[in-house]
Backbone as CSV, one residue per row, in Angstrom:
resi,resn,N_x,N_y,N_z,CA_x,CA_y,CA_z,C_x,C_y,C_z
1,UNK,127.524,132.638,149.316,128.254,132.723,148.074,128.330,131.330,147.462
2,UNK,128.573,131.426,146.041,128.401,130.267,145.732,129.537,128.977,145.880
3,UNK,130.851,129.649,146.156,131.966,128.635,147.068,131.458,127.993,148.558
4,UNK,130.769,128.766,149.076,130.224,128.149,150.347,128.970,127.276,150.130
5,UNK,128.303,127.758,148.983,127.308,126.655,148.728,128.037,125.319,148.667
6,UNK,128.685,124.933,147.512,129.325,124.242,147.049,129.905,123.010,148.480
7,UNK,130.991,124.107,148.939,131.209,123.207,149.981,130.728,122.987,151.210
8,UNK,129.535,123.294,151.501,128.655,123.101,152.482,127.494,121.909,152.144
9,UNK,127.268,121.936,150.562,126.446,120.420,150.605,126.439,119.203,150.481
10,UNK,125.786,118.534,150.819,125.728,117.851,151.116,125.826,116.503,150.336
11,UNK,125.298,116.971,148.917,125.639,116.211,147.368,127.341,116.450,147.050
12,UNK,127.216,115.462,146.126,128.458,115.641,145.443,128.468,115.547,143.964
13,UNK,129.561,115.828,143.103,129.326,115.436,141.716,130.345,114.097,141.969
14,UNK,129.893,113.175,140.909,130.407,111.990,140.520,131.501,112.614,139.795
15,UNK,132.329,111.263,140.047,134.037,111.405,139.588,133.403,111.190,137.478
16,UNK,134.529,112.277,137.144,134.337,111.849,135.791,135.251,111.424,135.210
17,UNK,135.050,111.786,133.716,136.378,111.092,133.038,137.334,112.434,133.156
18,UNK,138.854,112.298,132.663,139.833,112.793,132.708,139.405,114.310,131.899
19,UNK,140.230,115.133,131.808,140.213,116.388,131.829,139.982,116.298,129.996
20,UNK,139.726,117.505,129.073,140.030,117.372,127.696,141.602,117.310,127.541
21,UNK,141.989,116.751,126.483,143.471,116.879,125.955,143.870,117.804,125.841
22,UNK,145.047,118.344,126.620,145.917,119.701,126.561,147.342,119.555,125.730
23,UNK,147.761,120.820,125.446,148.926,120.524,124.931,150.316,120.539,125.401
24,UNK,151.374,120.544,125.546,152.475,119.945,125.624,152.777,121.068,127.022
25,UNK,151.909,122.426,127.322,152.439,123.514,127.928,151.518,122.960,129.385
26,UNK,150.536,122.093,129.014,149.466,121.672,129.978,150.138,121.442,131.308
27,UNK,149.848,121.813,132.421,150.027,122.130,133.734,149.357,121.293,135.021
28,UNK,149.567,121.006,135.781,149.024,120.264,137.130,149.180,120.808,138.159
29,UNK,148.022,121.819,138.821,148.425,122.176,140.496,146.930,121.384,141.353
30,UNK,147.332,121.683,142.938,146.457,120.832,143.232,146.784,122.004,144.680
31,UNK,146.053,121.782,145.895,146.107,122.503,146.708,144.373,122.812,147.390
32,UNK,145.029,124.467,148.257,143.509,124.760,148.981,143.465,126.219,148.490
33,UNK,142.375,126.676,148.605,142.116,128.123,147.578,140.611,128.161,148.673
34,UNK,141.266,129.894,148.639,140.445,130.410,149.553,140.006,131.624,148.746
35,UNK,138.854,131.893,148.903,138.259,132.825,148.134,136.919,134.066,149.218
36,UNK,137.773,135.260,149.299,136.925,136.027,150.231,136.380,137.341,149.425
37,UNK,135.146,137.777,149.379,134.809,138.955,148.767,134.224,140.171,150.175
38,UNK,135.441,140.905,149.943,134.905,142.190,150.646,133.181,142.600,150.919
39,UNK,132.785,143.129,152.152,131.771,143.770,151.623,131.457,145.297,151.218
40,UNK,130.387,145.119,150.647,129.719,146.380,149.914,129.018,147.197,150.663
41,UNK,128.664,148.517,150.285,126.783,149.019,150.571,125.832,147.754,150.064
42,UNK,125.686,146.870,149.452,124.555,146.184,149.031,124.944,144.788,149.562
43,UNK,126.431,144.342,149.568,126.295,143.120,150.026,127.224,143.192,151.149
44,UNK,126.819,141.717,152.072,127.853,141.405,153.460,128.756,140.515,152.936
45,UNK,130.314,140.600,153.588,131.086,140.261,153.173,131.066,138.757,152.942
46,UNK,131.548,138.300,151.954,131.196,136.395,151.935,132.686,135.756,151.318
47,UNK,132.542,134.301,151.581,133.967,133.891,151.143,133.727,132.012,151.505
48,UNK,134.804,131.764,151.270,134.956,129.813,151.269,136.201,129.113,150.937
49,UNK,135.498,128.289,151.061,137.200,127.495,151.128,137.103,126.373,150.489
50,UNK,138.018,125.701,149.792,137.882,124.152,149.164,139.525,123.487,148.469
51,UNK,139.470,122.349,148.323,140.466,121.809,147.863,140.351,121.812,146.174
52,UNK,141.612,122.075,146.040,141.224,122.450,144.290,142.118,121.049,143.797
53,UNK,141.617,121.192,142.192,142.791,120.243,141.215,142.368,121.053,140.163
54,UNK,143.649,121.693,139.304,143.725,122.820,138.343,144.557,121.324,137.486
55,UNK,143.867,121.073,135.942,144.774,120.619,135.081,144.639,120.828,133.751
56,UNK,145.492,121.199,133.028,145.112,121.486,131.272,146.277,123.087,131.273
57,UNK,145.380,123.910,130.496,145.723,125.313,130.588,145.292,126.548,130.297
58,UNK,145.930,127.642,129.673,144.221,128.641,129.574,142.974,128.118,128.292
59,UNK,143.776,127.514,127.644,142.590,127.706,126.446,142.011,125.969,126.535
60,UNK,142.228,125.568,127.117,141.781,123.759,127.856,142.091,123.112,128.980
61,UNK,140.454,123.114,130.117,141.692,122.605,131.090,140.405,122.124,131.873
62,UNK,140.681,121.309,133.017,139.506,121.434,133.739,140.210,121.790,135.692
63,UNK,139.181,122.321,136.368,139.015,122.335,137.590,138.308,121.824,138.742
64,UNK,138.646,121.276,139.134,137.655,120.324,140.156,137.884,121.134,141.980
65,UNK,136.771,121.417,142.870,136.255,121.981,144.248,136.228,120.475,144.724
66,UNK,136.802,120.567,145.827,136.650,119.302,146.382,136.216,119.481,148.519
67,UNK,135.491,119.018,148.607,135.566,119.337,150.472,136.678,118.999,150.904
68,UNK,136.739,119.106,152.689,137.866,119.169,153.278,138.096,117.020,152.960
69,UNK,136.684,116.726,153.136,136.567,115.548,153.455,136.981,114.582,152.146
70,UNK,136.978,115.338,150.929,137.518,114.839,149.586,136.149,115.089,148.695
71,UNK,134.804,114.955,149.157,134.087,114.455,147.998,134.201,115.967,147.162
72,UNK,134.317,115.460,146.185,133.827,116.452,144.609,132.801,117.400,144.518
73,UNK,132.618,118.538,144.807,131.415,119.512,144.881,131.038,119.994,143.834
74,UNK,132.568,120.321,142.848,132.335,120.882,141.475,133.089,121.069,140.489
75,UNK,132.856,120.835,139.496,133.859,120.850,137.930,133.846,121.480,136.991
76,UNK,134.629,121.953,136.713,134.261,123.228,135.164,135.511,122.799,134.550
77,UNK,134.792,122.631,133.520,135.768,122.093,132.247,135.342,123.095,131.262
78,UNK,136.820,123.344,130.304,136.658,124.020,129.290,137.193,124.229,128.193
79,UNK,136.947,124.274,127.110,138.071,124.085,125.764,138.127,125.690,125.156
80,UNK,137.975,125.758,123.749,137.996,127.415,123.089,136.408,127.944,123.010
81,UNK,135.852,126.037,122.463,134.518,126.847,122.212,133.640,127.479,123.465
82,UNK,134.001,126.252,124.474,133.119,126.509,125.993,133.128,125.924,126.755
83,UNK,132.365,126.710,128.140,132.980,126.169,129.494,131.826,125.900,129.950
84,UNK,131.868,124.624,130.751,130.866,123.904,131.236,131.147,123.788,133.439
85,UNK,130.114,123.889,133.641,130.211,123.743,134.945,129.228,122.539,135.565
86,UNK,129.832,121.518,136.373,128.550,120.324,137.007,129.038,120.629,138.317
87,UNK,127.525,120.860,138.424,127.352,120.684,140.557,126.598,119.598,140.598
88,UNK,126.296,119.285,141.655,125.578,117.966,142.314,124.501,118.012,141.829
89,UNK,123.424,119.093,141.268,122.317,118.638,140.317,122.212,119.088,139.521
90,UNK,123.061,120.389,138.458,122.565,120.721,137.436,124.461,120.595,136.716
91,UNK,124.170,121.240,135.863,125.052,121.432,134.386,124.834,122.557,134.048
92,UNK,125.781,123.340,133.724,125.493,124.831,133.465,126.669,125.246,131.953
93,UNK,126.278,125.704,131.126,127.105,126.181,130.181,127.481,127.418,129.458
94,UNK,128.544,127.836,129.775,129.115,129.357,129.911,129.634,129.670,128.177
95,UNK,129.975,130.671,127.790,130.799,131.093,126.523,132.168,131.156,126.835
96,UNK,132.845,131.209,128.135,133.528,131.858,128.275,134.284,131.419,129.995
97,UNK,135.741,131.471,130.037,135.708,131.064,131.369,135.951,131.880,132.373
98,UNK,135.289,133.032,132.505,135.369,134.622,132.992,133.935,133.999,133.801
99,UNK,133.016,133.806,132.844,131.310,133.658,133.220,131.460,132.556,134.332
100,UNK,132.087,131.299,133.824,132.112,130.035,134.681,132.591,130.087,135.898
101,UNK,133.666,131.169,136.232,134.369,130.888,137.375,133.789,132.572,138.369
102,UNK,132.892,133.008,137.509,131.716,133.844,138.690,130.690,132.993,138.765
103,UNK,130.415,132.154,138.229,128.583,131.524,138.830,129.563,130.075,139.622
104,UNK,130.463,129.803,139.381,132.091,128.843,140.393,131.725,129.300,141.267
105,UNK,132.121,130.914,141.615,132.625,131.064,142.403,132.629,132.335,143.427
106,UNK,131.333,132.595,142.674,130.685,133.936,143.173,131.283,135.415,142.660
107,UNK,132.694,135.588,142.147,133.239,136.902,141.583,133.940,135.870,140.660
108,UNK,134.203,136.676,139.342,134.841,136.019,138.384,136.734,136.506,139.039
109,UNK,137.124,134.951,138.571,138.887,135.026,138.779,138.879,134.548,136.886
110,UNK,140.263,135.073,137.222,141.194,135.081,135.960,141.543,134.007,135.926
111,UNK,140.999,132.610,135.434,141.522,131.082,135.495,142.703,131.391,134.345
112,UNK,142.517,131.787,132.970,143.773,131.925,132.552,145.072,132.327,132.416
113,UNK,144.687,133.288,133.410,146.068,133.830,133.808,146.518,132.764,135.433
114,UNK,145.607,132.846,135.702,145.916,131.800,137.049,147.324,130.493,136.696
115,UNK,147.524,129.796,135.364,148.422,129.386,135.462,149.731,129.840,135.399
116,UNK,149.832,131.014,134.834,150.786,131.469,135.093,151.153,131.876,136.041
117,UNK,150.280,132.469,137.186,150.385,133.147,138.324,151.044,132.336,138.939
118,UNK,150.586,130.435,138.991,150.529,129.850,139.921,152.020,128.996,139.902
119,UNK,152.707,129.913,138.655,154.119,129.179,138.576,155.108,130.069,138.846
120,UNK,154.547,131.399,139.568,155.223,132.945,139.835,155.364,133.623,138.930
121,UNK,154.721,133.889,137.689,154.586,134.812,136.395,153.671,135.415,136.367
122,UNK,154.092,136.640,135.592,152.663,137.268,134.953,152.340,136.629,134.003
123,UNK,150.808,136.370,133.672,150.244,136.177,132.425,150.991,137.111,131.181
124,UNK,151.538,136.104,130.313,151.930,136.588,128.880,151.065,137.367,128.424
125,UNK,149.768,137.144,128.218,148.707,137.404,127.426,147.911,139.220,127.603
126,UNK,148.733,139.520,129.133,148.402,141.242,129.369,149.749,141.916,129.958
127,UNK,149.512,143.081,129.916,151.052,143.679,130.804,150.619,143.493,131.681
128,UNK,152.060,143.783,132.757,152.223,143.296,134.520,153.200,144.821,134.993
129,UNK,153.134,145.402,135.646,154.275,145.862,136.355,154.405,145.461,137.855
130,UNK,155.808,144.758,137.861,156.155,144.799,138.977,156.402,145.121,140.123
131,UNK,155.919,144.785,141.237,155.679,145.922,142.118,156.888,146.343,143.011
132,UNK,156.790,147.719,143.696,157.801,148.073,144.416,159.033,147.570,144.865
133,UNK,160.060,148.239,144.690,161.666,147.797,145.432,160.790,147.172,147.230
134,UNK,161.402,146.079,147.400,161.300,145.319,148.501,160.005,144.557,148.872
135,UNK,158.932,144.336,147.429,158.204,143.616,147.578,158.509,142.504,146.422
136,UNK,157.511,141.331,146.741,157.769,140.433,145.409,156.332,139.856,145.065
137,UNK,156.332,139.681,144.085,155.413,140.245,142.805,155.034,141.026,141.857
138,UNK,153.433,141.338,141.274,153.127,142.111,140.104,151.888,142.550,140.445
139,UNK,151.455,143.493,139.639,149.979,143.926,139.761,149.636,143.968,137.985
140,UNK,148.452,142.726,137.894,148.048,142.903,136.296,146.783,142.088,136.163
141,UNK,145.605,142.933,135.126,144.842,142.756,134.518,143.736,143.377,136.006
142,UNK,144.104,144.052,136.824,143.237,144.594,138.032,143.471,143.773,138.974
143,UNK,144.480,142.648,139.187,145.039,142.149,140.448,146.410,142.347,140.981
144,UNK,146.396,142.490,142.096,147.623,142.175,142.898,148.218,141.083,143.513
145,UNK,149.885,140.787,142.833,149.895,139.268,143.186,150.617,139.440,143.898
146,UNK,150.767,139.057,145.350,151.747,139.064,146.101,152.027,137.351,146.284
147,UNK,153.962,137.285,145.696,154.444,136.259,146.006,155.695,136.336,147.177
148,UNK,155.507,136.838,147.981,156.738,136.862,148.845,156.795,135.804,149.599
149,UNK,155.428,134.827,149.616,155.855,133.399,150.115,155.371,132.123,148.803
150,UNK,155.952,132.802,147.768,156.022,131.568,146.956,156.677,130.878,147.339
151,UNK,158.221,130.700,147.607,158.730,129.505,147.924,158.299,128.432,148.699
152,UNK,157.443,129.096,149.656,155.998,128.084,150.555,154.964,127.865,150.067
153,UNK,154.795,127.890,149.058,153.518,127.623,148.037,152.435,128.279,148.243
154,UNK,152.824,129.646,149.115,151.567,130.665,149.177,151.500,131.433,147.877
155,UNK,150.247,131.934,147.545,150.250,133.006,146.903,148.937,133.493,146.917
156,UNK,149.193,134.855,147.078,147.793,135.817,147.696,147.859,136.780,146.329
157,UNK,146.096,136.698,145.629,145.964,137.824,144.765,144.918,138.474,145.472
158,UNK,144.820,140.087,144.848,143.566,140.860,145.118,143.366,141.580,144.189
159,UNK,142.060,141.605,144.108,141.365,142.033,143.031,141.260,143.688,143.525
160,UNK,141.519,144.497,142.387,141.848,145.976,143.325,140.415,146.695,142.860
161,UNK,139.836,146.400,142.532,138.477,146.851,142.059,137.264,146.222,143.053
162,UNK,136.339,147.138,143.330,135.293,146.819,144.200,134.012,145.837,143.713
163,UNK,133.650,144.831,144.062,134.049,144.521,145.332,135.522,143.813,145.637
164,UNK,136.744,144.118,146.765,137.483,143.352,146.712,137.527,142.149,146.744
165,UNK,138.325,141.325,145.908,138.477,139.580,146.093,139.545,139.848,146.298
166,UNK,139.934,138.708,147.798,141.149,138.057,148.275,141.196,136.611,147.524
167,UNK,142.289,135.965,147.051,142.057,134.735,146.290,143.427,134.091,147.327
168,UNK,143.547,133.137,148.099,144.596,132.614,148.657,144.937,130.926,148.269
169,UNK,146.367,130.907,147.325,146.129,129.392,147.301,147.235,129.035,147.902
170,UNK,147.195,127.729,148.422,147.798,126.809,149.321,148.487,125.709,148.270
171,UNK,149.698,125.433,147.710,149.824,124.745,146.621,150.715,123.459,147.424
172,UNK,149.821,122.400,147.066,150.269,121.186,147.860,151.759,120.363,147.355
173,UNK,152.728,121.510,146.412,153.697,121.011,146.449,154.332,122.500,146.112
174,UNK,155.237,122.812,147.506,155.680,124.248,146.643,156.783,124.020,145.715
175,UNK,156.513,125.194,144.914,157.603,125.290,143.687,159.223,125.016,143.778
């Protein structure tokens, strides 16, 4: 998958300049994000792991994959018009940051709703219903967010549509 590519080689991308200018709502998480895709009839199950830095927000922001060891594997930056991705030898340019964070990351995640997720909200931008008396979280836009260890800076989504994605992030300062 292409998260295990990423952090399995052996290149790195060079440090760049700072993220595009966000606005006043602009956000900073940083952490480990684990990303597992069920398997299929057609495919075997695949998944990876890496150190993230999430900064900006949905409509500008950038993301940086980092190894355990620190170096930089990969960056996708993105504004309204478009999202750009650098790996260690190419540059890739998306319409959209749905596209960027499946050829990221092997199944597309919801980076824009991701900031909200990642502050214990549903994304404004779709409905959420909340899930069951004695759980904590939501289920929205075809994921399930379970926060019952937000206060530990866990938070586990799943993608309820086949193939399943487990998305697990590790947030290096809990809320």
């Amino acid at each position: 998958m292409a998260l295990s590519l990423l952090i399995a080689g052996c290149a790195s991308v060079a440090r760049g300049p700072a993220p595009p200018e966000a606005s006043a709502q602009a956000r900073h998480f940083s952490g480990k994000l684990s990303v597992q895709v069920a398997a299929t009839s057609e495919q075997a199950r695949q998944g990876g792991s890496a150190n993230f830095d999430l900064q900006g927000e949905a409509a500008r922001g950038q993301l940086e994959l980092s190894s355990p060891l620190g170096s930089l594997q990969a960056r996708a930056r993105w504004t309204e018009h478009e999202a750009v991705l650098t790996l260690p030898k190419n540059e890739q340019r998306f319409d959209d940051l749905d596209h960027l964070s499946e050829a990221m990351l092997g199944e597309a995640i919801p980076v824009a709703a991701l900031f909200d997720w990642l502050q214990g909200r549903p994304w404004p931008q779709a409905p959420a219903q909340m899930l069951d008396a004695g759980a904590t979280g939501f289920e929205q836009i075809g994921w399930r967010v379970d926060l019952s260890r937000f206060p530990e800076g866990l938070i586990l989504a799943k993608r309820l549509a086949e193939p399943v994605v487990t998305l697990r992030i590790r947030l290096e300062q809990a809320p």
